[in-house]
N, C-alpha and C positions, 0 to 999 in steps of 0.2 A: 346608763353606762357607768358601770364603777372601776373601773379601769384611769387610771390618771390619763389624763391627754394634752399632752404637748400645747404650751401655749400658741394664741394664735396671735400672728403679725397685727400690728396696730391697723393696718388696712384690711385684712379681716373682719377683725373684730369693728371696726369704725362702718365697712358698709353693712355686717348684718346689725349693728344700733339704728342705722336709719331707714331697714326696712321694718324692724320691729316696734320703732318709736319715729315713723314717719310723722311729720306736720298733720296732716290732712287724714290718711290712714289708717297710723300707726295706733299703737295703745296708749290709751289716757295717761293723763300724770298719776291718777289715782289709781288704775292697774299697776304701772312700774312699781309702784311706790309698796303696794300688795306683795308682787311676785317676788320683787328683793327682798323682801321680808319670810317670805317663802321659802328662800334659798340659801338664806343668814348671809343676806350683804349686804354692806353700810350703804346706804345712800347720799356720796358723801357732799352732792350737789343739786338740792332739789327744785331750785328756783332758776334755775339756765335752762336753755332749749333743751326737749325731751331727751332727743337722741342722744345729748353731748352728756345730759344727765345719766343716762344708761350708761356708757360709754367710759365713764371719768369711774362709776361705782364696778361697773367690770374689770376692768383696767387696773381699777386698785389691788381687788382682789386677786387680778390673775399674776401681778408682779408680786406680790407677797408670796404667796405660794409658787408660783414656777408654774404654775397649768390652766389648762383654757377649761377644766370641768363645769364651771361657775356658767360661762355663755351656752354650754350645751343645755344644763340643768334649769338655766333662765329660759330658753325655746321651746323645751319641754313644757314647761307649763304653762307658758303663753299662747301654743298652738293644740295644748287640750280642745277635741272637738267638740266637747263639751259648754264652751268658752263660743259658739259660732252656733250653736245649735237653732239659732235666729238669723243668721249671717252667713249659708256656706259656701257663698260665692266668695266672702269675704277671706275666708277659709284657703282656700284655692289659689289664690290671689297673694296672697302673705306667704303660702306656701312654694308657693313656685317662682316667688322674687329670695326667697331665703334658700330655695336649691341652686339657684343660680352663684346667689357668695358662696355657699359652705362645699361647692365641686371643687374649687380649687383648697379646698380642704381635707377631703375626705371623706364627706358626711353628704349627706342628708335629708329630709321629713320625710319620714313614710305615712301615710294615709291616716294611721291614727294618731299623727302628731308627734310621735316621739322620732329623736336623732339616730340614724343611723349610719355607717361607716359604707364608705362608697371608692370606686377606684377616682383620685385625682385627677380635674382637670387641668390642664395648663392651657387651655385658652379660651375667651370669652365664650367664639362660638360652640366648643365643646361641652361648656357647662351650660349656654342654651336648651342644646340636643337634648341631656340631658337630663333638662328641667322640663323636655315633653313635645318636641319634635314629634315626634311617633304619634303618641298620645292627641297635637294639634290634626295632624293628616290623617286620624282616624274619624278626631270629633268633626272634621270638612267633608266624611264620605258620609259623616252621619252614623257611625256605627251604633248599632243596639247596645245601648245600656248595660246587657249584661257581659259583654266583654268587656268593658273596663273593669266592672265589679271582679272581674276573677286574675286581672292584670296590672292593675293600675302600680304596686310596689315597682314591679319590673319594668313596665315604661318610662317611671323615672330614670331611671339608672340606662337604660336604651337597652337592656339583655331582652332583646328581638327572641335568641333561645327560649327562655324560660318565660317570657311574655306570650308565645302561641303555645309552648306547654300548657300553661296553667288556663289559660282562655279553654284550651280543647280539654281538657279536664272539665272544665266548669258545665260543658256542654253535658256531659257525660253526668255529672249531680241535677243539671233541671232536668234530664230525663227520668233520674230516679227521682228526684220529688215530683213531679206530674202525676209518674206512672204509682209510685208507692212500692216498686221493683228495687231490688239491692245488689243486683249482676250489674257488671262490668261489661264496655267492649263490644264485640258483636254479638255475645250472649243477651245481654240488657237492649243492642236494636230488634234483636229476633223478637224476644219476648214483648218488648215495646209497641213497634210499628209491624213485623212480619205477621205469617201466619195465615191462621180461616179466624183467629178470635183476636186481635191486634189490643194492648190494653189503651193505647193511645190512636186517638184517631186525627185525619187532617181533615175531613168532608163527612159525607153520609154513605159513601163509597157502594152508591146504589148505580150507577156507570163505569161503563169501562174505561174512562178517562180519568174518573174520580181513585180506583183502582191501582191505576199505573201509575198516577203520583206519589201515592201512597209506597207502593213498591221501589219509584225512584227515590224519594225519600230518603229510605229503610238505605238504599245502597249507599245515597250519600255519605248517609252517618257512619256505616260501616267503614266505605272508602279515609273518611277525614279520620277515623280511629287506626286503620290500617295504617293511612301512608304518612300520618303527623304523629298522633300522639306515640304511637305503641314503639317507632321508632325513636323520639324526642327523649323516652322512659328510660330505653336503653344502651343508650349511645353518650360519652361522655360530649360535651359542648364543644370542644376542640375537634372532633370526630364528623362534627354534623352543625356545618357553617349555615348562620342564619340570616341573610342581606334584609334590609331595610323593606326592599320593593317586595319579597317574598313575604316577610311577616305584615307587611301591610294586605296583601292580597288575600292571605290567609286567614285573618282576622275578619275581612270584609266576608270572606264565606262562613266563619263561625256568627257574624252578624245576621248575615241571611239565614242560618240554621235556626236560630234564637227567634228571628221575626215569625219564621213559621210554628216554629213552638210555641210562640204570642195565640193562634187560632187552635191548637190540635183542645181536644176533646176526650174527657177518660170515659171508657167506655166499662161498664159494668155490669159484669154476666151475661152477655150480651152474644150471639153467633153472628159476627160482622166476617163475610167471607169474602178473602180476596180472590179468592181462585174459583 
């Protein structure tokens, strides 16, 4: 962010010090001591309690200058995933105790560690939510792995919209990388899954049961492209209201999509006939 930002309240800036220089948790006295150095700020208290030590060298700098740049620029680099790449539970964890202060902020972490600017919370349990409600009652249904990989920015922030946009989009890319196909929509399921030569297979589709799954399939995909994505694409967010219970249910069917494309099979040169 090179945008000056408004300093932040001493209670602020004091609880995200002691999620980032927690006792137990937090980063070393030998990280702080780095990442301020990183940032060109004095550390003007290195022998007091971690946090307070953060805290006092933030503090200094953000009253001298008038701006909170300094604490964004410090989280930046201390939530590099690069910095966790042994740890990424630890990752997660630092991450979603630091979305929790910086809602009533404005901000914050997106997935690859940097800050970003967020609608304000004004109450605790809002910036909760916020910090992955959604995301919790997804990981409790068990969702496939790859719907968060294609949502996880949007779950923070709770945009239910653009959290089953991007999810149903994602579906729409493991099908082309599976199949090695570069169509879209119901073009990319026809060529995919339909047809007498299918490029992707769910069985051996040597019965008629093997078959009709096959075909239900194919509808599915098409159905969740029709009646989510292609609508989600062209409709402003104000236009096309997204509830909680809705993008949860929907997500849980982009999971089950996924699991099945866990087993399908590319099929090569092959006359696999469904009809």
């Amino acid at each position: 962010m090179a945008t000056r930002i408004p300093p932040f309240n001493s209670q602020q800036l004091e609880a995200a010090c002691r999620v980032l220089a927690d006792t137990e948790r937090g980063l070393s006295g030998t990280q702080i001591e780095r990442l301020l150095q990183e940032i060109e700020v004095a550390d003007t208290s290195p022998s007091i309690t971690k946090w307070k030590r953060l805290f006092n060298a933030l503090a200094e700098v953000q009253n001298k200058h008038q701006m909170g740049n300094a604490l964004i620029m410090f989280i930046n680099r201390a939530m590099n995933p690069v910095n966790y790449a042994r740890d990424p539970g630890m990752f997660a964890r630092r991450r979603d105790e630091l979305n929790v202060v910086l809602a009533f902020s404005g901000f914050y972490v997106r997935d690859d560690g940097k800050v970003a600017y967020a609608d304000k919370a004004t109450t605790l349990g809002v910036a909760r939510a916020r910090a992955g409600r959604l995301k919790a009652a997804l990981e409790n249904r068990v969702v496939h792995a790859e719907v968060l990989n294609y949502c996880r920015a949007e779950l923070l922030d709770e945009n239910y919209f653009h959290a089953v946009f991007e999810a149903s989009k994602g579906v729409a890319e493991r099908i082309r990388s599976l199949s090695g196909l570069t169509s879209d929509g119901a073009d990319l399921v026809n060529k995919a899954f339909a047809g007498q030569q299918p490029v992707l297979v769910l069985g051996p589709l040597s019965t008629e049961s093997e078959k009709s799954e096959q075909r239900g399939f194919s509808n599915l995909l098409i159905g969740l492209f029709g009646a989510v994505r292609n609508p989600l694409a062209h409709a402003p967010k104000t236009n096309w209201p997204m509830s909680e219970q809705d993008a949860l249910d929907i997500l849980t069917l982009v999971s089950l999509i996924h699991r099945k494309l866990d087993g399908v099979q590319k099929v090569a040169a092959v006359s696999t006939r469904l009809q």
